[in-house]
N, C-alpha and C positions, 0 to 999 in steps of 0.2 A: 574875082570874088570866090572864097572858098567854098565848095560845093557841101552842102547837107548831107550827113552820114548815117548811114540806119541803125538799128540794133542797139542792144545796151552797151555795146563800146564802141560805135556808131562805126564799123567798118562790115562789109556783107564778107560772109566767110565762104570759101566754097565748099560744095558739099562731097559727104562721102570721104571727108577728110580721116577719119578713123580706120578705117577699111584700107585706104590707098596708103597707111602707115603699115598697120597691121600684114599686108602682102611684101610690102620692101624690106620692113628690115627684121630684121633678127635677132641683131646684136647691137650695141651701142651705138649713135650716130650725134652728129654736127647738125648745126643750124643749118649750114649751107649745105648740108646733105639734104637737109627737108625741103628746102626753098628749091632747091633740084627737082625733087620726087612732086611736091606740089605745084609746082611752076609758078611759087610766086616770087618777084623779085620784087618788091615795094615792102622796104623794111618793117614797117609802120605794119601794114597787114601781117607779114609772117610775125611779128611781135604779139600784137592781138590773139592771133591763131596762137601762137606756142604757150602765153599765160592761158585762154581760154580750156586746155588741154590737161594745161598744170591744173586750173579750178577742180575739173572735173576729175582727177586722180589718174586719168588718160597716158600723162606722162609723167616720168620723174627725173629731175637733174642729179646726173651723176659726179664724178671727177672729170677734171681735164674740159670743163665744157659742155658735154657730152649729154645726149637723154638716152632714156628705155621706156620701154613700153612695160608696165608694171606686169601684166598679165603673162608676160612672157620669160620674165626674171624671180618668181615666185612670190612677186608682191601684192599685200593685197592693201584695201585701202579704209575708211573706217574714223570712228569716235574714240579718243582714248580715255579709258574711265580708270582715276588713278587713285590707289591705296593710299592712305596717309603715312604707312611704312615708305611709301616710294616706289612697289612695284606699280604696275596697272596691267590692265585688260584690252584689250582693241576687239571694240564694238564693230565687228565687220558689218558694210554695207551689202554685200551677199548674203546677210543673216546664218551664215555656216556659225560655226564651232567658234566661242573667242578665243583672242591668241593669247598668251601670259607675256608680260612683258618684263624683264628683270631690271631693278633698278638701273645698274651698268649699263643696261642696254637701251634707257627711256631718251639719250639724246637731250636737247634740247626743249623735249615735247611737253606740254602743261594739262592738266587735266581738263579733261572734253574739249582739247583739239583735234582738228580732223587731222590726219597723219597716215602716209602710208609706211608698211612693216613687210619687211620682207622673213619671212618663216624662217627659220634656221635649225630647227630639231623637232622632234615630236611626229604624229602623222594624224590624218584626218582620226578620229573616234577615241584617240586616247589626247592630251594633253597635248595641245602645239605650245611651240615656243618662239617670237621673234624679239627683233629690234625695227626702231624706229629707226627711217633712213629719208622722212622728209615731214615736215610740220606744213601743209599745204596751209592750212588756215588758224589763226589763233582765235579760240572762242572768246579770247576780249584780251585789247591790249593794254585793260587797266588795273591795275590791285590795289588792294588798301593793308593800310600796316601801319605799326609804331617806328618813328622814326628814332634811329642811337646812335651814338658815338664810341670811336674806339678810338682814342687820342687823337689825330685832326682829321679823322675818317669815320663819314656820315653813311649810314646801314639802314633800311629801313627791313623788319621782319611782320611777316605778310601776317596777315588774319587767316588767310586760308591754309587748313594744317596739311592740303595736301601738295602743296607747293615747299619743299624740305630747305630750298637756300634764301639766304637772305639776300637783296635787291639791294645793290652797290648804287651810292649816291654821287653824282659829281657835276653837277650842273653848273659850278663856278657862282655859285648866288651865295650870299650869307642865311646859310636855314641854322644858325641858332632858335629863331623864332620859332620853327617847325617841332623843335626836340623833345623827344618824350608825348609826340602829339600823334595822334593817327591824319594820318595822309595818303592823297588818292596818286599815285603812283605809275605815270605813260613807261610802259615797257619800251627799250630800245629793240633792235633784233639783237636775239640771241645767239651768237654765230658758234662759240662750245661750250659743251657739255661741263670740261674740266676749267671752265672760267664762270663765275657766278654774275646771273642777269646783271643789267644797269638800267637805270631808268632815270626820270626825271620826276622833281615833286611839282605837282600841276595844283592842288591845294590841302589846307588844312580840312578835314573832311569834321564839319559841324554839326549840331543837330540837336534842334527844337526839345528830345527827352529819347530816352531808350530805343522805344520801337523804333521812331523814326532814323534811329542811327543805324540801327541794322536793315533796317530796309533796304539804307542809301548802299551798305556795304554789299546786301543780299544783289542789289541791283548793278553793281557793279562789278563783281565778282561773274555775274551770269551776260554780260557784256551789255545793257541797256542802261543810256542814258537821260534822264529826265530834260535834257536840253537837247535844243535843235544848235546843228551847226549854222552860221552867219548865210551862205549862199541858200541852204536851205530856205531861212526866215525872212528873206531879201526876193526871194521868188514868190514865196506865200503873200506878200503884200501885195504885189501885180496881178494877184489872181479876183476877181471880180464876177458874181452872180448877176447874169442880163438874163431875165427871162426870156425877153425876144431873140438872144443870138441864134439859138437853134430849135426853137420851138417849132417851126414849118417843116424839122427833119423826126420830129416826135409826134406820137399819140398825144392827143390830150386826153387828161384821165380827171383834170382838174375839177368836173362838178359830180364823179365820184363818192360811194359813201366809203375813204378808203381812211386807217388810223394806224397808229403804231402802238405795242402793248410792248412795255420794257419794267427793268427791275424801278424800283420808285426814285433812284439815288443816279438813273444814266442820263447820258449829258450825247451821247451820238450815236442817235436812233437811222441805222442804217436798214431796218427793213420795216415794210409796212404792208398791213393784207387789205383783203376786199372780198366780198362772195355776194351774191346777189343770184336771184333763182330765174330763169328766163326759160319759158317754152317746156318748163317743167324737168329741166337740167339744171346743174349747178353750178354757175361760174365762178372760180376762187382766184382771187388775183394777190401775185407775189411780187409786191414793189421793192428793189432794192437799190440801192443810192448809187446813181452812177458816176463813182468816184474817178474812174478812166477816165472822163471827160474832163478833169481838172488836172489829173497828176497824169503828165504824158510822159513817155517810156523816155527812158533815158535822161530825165532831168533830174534837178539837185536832192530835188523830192523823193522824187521814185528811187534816186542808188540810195536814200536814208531809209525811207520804207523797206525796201527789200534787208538793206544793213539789220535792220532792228527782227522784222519778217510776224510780227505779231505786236498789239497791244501786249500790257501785264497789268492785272489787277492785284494788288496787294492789300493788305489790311487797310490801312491810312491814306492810301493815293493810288492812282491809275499813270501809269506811264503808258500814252497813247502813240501809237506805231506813226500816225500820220499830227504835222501840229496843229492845235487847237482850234484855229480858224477853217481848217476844213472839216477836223472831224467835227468840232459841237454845232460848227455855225453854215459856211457853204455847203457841206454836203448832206449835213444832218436832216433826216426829214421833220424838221421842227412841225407843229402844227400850223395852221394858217398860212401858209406861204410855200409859194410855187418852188418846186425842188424838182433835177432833174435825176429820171431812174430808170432802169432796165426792168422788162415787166415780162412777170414770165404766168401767162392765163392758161388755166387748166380747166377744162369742161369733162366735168360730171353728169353721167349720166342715172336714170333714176335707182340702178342697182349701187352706184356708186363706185362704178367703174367707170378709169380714165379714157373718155373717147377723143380728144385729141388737144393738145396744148399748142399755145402761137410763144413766141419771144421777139421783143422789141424795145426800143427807147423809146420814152414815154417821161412826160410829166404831168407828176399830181400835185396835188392841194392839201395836207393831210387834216380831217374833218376834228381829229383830236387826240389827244397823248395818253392814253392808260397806262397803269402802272399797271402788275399782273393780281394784285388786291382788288382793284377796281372792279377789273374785268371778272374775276371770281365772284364779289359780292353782288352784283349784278343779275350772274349766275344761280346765283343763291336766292336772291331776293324776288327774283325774276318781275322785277321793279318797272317803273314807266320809264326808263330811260331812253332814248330818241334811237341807240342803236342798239335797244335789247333783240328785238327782232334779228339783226344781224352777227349779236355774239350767239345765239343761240343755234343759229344755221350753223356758223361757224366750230359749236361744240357737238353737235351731230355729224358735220362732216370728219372729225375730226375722231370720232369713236369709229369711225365706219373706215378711218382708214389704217386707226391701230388696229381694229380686228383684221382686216386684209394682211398687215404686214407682219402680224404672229405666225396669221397661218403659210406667210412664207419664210419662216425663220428670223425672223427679229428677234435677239436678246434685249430686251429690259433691265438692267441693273440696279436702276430703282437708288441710285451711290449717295447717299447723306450728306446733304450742303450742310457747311455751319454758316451762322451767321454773327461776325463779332462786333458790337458796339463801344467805341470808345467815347470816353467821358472831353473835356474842353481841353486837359492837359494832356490828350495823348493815354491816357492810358486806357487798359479794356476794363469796362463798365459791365458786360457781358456775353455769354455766349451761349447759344441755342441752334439746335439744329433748323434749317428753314423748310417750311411744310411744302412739300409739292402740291400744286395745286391742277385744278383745268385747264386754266390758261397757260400754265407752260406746255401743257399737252399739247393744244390746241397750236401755239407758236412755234415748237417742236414738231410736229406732224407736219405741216405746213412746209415748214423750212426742208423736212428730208424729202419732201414729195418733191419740191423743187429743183434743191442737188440733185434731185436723181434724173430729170426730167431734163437737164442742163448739160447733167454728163451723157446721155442717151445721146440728145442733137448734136455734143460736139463729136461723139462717137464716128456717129455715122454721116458726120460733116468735112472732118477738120482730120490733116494725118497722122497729125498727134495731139494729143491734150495731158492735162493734170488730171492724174485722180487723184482719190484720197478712197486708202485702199483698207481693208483690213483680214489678210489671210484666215484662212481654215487652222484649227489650231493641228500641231501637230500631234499627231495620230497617239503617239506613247505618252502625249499628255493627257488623251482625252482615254485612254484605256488605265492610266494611275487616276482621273477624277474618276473613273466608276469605281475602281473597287475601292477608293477612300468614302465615297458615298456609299457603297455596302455596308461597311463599317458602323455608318451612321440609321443604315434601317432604309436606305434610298434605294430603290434600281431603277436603272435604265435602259430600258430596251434598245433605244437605238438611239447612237451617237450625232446625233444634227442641234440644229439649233432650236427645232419647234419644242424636241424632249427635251431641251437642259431649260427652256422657259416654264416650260409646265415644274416641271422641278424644284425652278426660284419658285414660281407664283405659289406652289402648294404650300411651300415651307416659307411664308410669306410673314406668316402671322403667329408661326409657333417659335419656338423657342432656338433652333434649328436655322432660320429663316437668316441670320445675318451669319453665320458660316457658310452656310449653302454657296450664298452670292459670292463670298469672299472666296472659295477654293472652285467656284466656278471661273471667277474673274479671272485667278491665277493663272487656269491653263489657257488664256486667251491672250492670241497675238498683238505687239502693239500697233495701231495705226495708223499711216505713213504717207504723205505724197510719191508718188511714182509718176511714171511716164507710162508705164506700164497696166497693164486691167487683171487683178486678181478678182475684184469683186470685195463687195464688205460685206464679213460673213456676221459681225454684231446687226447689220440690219436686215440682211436678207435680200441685198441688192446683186444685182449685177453690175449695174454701171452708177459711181456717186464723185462727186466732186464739192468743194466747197467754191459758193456763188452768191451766200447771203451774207456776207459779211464784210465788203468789202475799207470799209473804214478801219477793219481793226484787226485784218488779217492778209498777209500778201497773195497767196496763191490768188484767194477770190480774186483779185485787181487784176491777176494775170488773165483768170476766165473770160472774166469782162472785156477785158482787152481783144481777147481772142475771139467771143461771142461778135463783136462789134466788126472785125474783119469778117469774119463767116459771113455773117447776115449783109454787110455790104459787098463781098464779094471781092474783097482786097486781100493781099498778099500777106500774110502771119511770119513772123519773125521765129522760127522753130530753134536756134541752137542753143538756147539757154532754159529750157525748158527741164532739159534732166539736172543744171546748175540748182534752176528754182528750187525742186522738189527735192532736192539733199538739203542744201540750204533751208528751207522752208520748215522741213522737218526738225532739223539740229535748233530753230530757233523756236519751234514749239514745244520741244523738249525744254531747253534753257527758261523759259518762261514757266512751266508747269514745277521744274523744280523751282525757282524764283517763287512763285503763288505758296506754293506748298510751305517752303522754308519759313517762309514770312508768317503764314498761320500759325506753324507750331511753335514759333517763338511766341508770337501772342497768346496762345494757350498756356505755354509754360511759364512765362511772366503773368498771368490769371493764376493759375494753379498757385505758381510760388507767393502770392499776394492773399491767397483764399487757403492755407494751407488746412486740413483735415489730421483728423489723426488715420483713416483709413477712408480707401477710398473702393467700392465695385467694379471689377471691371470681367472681360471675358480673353480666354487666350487666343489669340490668333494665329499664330507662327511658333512653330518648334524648328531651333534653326541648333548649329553643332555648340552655341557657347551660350543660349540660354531660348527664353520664352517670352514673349512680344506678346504683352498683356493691354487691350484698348479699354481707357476709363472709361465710365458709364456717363453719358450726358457731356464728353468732355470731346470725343471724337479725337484721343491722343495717345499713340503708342509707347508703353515703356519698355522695358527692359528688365527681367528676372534673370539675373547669372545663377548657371546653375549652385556654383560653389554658393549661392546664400539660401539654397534653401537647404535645411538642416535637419532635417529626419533622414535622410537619408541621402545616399551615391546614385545617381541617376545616369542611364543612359539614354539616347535615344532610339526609339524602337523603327527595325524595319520600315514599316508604314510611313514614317516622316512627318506624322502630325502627334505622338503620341511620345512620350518619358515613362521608362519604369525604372523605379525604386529597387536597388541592389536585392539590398534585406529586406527589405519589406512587403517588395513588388507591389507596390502601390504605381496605380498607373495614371497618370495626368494627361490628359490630350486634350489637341483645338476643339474649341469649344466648351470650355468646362467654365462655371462662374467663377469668380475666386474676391477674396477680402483682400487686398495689398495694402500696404504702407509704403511712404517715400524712405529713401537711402539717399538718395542724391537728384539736386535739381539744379541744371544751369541753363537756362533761357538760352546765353547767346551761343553756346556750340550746344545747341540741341539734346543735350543730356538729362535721362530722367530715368533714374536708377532704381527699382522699386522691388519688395518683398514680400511673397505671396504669406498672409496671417493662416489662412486657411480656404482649402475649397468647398465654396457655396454649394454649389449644385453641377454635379456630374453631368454631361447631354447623354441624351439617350439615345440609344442603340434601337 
């Protein structure tokens, strides 16, 4: 009988495997050089081991066979983010300087693949220059495009302008049928640069009206699919909720007054609270769905989860990371009915300081579903409802713990949801920004109290974990936001995070208040899973991780996973942890641009259907080839080239937020209102071309 394998490639690795490379070699080496130095002879493993290395950018294949150790041959390793000219950029994951990549030199590499570049000119502080010399992972191996002919030679050319060649057809089928059609397109591997990709057509890509057809494209483009593959959906059916299976190894939390507060339209309510006052402290309980318990490491499940590494919410549909029957139905903490979860209990004492938190498995009952309306007018009304007493606790606990977490440097950003309603056919009906209310405070607060309490225990439990990190900004940025805030009539005494919120909140309500945030945002770092503990300086934490989430985001599942070893005292699978948190990253990234994209087409299919003869808006961005003007009530960036505006020759002033006028010296800078009209509008490649009429009102100094 073949023995059971651990790990996500189910072979144990041994350790210290980086290090005992790093000391041997130097220069270029053999498989059988390694299997030497590591003593492993069982092919299977040293196989495991040499892709797992490749994943990580650890190693790269050379000529003749051969690897190197990238850090030793001046390569480094990264996201590549590609010009529609054809150069690109490499997004290093050392977050140093990016590198310029020249067309000639991009290889085989597609935009936002991971890919290592070995440097070849330039030096740190001025402009480096490489080439790609390995495509570690492609950010999706699918395109879409019009299929054509060139006499009995089938071409399809991509929708995506940043991909320059066209995708050679030859799958031996009759695609007449396909021609002149857009189709979803399986890349083959690309072995050169000077031969152009091939693929196969997988189908004709259809769609119910506009949006939806870009969505399908937006989503495939960013490597997410709205289907489960067959072993996936073949495993999801043997999977079965028994109350009794492991109920004697959990809390019951069942006669609980515990609920879940979610947006009115969600379908997989993975967290759920509780607070209740005992002995004149405050118990807060944070139920989260313990989805580990269904999806175990290494099944068909879990490599599609991690594959996808996040849900995406788009305009018209939700493509969920885990499939339906777990996220809406097994794992969901539905109301009425026993759900099993991970519970992380926080005791408050009367000052409302944390005196000590428990974590466990547990299951509840959940007493009922609020949408975050509910739980607001509730608030409001402060009505007989059965648990007003309980939201109420829960909105005092929950002010007492934003005041604590201001005055240890928490940013608030306060960022403008919109929210867009389509009509039966698809199209937007309209759009408005969505009101912050209490209750997301209160689900908010709650949640970071949690991550933070989660990553503290695995801190000083576990000898490694996931954060989720988000550095100090760097220094030359935070010393260009003060004196660009001078400018504005701002000062700031001292550079942290307590003074840049006093800052936002002053300028909250004046005129002032939505640039503020926007060139405060600017100079702030992005944040990242790591393996690593910088601390997140947007909250003010030391130690955070994400742990509430786990239906709809992969790290949490990993916490989980790992919380659930700690606390039984079982052995944690550590080598795929720095894999996660690159991975994990790249596909939150991928996803936010997916959301994003798919909004502003929906706004700009609004716009173009509602056209005006002029429309308000304010400038945002002074960038070298024109002005990023945000409509009013539209929450949508256009575009002012300089060449249209016509009074005058304009450059860009020192400062970097500010244009003066040759002759005229007339001076336009962020912030200023302005009257625009449209020049140009194309929904599907993102284009919205506009001309300032005149400026409204100048900000003030």
């Amino acid at each position: 009988m073949k023995k059971k394998r651990k790990g996500r490639n189910n072979l144990s690795i041994p350790s210290n495997i980086e290090k005992r490379i790093l000391n041997k070699f130097k220069k270029p080496f053999s498989k059988k050089e390694l299997s030497k130095v590591l003593k492993v002879k069982d092919d299977e493993k040293l196989n495991l081991i040499v892709e797992n290395l490749l994943k990580k950018g650890f190693l790269v294949v050379l000529k003749n066979d051969k690897f190197g150790v990238p850090s030793q041959m001046n390569i480094v390793s990264g996201v590549l983010d590609v010009n529609p000219k054809g150069f690109g950029f490499l997004i290093r994951d050392d977050l140093k300087e990016d590198i310029f990549i020249p067309l000639h030199l991009m290889g085989t590499a597609l935009d936002k693949d991971r890919v290592l570049v070995k440097i070849i000119g330039g030096k740190e502080g001025k402009r480096l220059e490489g080439k790609v010399v390995s495509v570690v992972e492609r950010r999706s191996d699918r395109i879409t495009g019009i299929l054509k002919r060139s006499g009995s030679f089938f071409y399809v050319v991509p929708d995506d302008k940043k991909i320059l060649k066209n995708i050679f057809i030859d799958d031996g089928r009759d695609l007449e049928k396909f021609l002149e059609k857009r189709v979803v397109v399986k890349l083959n591997k690309w072995l050169s640069p000077k031969l152009n990709p091939t693929g196969v057509i997988e189908k004709e890509l259809k769609s119910e009206n506009r949006l939806d057809l870009i969505e399908k494209m937006i989503l495939i483009e960013n490597g997410f699919s709205e289907n489960f593959p067959e072993d996936v959906l073949n495993e999801v059916k043997k999977i079965k909720f028994n109350p009794e299976e492991d109920f004697k190894n959990r809390v019951d939390l069942t006669n609980k007054n515990i609920f879940t507060i979610d947006p009115v339209n969600a379908k997989d309510f993975d967290d759920a609270v509780s607070v209740e006052l005992r002995d004149g402290k405050i118990l807060l309980g944070v139920h989260i769905a313990d989805v580990s318990y269904f999806v175990r490491e290494n099944s068909a499940i879990d490599k599609e989860a991690f594959r996808r590494g996040t849900s995406v919410y788009l305009v018209s549909r939700a493509v969920p990371m885990l499939p339906e029957k777990l996220s809406n139905d097994i794992c969901s903490l539905k109301p009425y009915e026993e759900r099993y979860t991970i519970t992380c209990e926080v005791t408050f004492n009367k000052n409302y300081q944390i005196e000590h938190y428990n974590i466990f498995p547990s299951v509840i009952k959940s007493k009922r579903r609020f949408t975050y309306e509910e739980v607001e007018d509730i608030l409001e009304s402060k009505n007989d409802d059965p648990f007003y007493s309980d939201i109420s606790l829960m909105e005092k606990l929950s002010e007492e713990i934003s005041k604590k977490s201001f005055l240890e440097g928490r940013i608030d950003f306060d960022i403008p949801e919109v929210e867009i309603k389509l009509d039966r056919e698809g199209n937007i009906k309209s759009i408005k920004e969505k009101k912050r209310l209490r209750s997301h405070k209160i689900v908010e607060n709650f949640m970071i109290t949690a991550n933070n309490l989660i990553s503290t225990f695995l801190t000083q439990n576990a000898r490694m974990t996931l954060y989720r990190i988000h550095e100090e900004p760097d220094m030359e940025k935070l010393y260009h936001l003060k004196d660009v805030l001078k400018e504005y009539g701002i000062k700031i005494k001292k550079l942290d995070g307590i003074e840049l919120q006093s800052v936002i909140e002053k300028s909250k309500k004046s005129d002032l208040g939505f640039i503020v945030r926007e060139l405060v945002l600017r100079s702030m770092m992005k944040a990242k899973y790591t393996t690593k503990n910088y601390g997140h300086y947007g909250l003010g934490l030391k130690y955070y991780t994400h742990f509430t989430s786990p239906i709809r985001r992969y790290p949490d599942l990993v916490i989980h996973r790992q919380l659930r070893k700690v606390i039984e005292g079982k052995i944690f699978n550590y080598d795929d942890l720095e894999i996660v948190a690159k991975h994990s990253t790249e596909r939150e990234i991928a996803s936010e641009k997916a959301e994003r994209n798919a909004y502003d087409v929906a706004k700009l299919y609004y716009l173009k259907d509602h056209q005006k003869k002029n429309y308000e808006g304010v400038i945002t961005s002074v960038t070298p080839f024109g002005l990023f003007i945000q409509l009013k009530d539209l929450f949508i960036d256009g575009l002012v080239r300089y060449r249209d505006i016509e009074d005058d020759f304009y450059h860009v002033c020192d400062d970097e937020i500010s244009i003066y006028g040759v002759n005229t010296k007339k001076i336009i800078t962020i912030g200023d209102k302005v009257l625009v009209k449209i020049l140009n509008i194309i929904p599907e490649r993102m284009i919205l071309d506009l001309k300032i009429e005149k400026v409204i009102k100048k900000k003030n100094k």
